[in-house]
C-alpha positions, 0 to 999 in steps of 0.5 A: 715039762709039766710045769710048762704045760701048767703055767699055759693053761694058767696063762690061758685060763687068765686071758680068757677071764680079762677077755671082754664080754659080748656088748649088751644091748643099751637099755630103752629110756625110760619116760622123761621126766617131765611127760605131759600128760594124757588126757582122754578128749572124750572124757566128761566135762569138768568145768566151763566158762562161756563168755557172751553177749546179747545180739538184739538187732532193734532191741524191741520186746517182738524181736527174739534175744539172740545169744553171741558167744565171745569165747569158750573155755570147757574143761573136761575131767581127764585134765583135757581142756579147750578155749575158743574166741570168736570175732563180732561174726561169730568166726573163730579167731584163736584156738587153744587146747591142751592137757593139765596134769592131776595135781593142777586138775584135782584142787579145783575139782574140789573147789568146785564140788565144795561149792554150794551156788548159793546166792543172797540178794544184796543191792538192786542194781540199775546198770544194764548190760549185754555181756555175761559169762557163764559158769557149768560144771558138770555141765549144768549152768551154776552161776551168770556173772553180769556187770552189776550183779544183784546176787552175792556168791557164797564164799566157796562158790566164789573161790571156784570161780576166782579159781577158774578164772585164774586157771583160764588166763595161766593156760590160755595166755598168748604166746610170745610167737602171737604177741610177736610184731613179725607174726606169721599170718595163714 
């Protein structure tokens, strides 16, 4: 009888092991992958390009030159960035926005603060036109890039520029919904 009563607890204790646990809560995800990032709005800008035009009416020396600006693109220090276009009246015609990660934000920092601005007169140039671009950073004016430039960039300094100039067509490309024949209109 002993051995009966025996073999039962070991039958027991045996089947109460192979019972299965109480469920676990699943564990949370963690973030993706491939996380945008983000970027402070309010953070100090970085870099920016204003492509304008002169809006004279008569184009007489009494009237006042008055500036247009075709399109906006500021760049702030948190990867943050903005372009605008606007049509001939001044109306916004397209508005883009987004977040660059560090790892694209950071070389052209350093481009930027590697660059001297320094210019050196190399031809007298004679064309004359009404549109410029603008480039700031830090939100001060460095370099007025103009049809016929009378002014050579520095090396570094036109690096930057090349640099801003390449990141601003990459970001503010037209989607394939934009260039679509059957875009829907507001």
């Amino acid at each position: 009888m002993s051995r009966l009563i025996f073999a039962s607890l070991i039958a027991v204790s045996s089947f109460a092991a192979a019972a299965p646990e109480s469920p676990k809560p699943p564990t949370p995800p963690g973030p993706p992958r491939n996380a945008p990032a983000v970027c402070s709005k309010t953070s100090p800008e970085l870099a920016g390009v204003l492509e304008r035009h002169i809006d004279s009416p008569t184009g007489g020396r009494a009237t006042p030159v008055r500036f247009k600006t075709d399109s906006a693109f500021t760049l702030l220090e948190s990867g943050a960035w903005t372009y605008n276009a606007f049509d001939a009246s001044g109306k916004a015609t397209r508005k883009v926005e987004g977040c660059l990660e560090p790892v694209t934000v950071e070389p052209l920092r350093a481009l930027y603060t590697k660059a001297t601005w320094k210019t050196t007169p190399v031809i007298h140039c004679m064309v004359a036109t009404n549109s410029f671009t603008d480039y700031t950073f830090h939100g001060g004016e460095v370099w007025n890039a103009r049809v016929c430039n009378s002014d050579k960039l520095d090396d570094d300094s036109a690096k930057a520029i090349t640099a801003i100039t390449q990141l601003i067509a990459d970001v503010t490309a037209p989607s394939p919904l934009e260039t679509s024949r059957g875009k829907p209109t507001k």
